[in-house]
C-alpha positions as CSV (number, residue, x, y, z in Angstrom):
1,X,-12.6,4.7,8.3
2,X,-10.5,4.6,5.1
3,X,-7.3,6.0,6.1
4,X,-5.6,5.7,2.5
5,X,-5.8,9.7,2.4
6,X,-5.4,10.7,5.7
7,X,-1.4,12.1,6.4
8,X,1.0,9.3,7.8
9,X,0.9,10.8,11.4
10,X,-2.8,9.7,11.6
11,X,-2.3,6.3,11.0
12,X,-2.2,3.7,13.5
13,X,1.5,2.2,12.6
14,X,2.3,-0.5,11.8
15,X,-0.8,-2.8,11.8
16,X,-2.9,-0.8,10.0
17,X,-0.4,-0.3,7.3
18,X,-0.2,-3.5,6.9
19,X,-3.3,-4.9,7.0
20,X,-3.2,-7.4,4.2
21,X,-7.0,-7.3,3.1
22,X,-6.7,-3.9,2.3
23,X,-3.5,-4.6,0.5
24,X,-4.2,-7.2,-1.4
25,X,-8.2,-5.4,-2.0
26,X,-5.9,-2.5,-3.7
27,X,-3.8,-4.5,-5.5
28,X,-6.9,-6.4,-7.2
29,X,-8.6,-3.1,-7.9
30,X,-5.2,-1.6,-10.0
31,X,-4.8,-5.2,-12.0
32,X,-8.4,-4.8,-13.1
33,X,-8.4,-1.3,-13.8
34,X,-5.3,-2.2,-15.9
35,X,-6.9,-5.0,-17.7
36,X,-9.7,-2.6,-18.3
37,X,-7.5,-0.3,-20.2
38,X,-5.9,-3.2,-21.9
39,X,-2.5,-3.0,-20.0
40,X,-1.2,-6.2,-18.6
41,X,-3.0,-6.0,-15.0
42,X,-0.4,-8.8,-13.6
43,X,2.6,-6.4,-14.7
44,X,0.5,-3.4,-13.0
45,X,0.1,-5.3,-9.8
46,X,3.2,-6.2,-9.3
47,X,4.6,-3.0,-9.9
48,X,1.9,-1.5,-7.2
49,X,2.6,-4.3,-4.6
50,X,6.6,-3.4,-5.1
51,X,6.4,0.4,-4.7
52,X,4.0,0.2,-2.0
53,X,5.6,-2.5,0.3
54,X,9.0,0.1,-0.3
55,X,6.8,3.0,1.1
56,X,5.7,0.8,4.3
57,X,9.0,-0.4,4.8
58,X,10.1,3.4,4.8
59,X,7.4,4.5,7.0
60,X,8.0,2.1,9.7
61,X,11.5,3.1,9.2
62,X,10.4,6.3,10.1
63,X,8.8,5.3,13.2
64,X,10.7,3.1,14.3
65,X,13.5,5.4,14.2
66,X,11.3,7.8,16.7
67,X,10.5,5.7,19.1
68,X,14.4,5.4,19.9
């Protein structure tokens, strides 16, 4: 089940957040989409794997802070 686009309180937090596959599945698919358009995909996918490890550190910020 591809949870990318289900809302945040669906998701089974933390492991499937941070499942690295998919991560690093995502990251690959932005780099060559980038290359594709002839941006720099390396520049693109580090950008992507910088804002999305801030979201997951915010979300399990989140949760952790409600399971206090």
């Amino acid at each position: 089940m591809n949870t990318s686009k289900l809302p945040v309180s669906s998701k089974k937090i933390p492991l499937d957040v941070q499942v690295k596959e998919r991560f690093d599945s995502m990251l690959e698919q932005r780099k060559q989409w980038s290359n594709e358009l002839g941006l720099n995909g390396e520049i693109i996918k580090d950008l992507y794997a910088n804002l999305v490890r801030y979201f997951i550190d915010e979300e399990l910020k989140y949760f952790k802070s409600k399971n206090k």
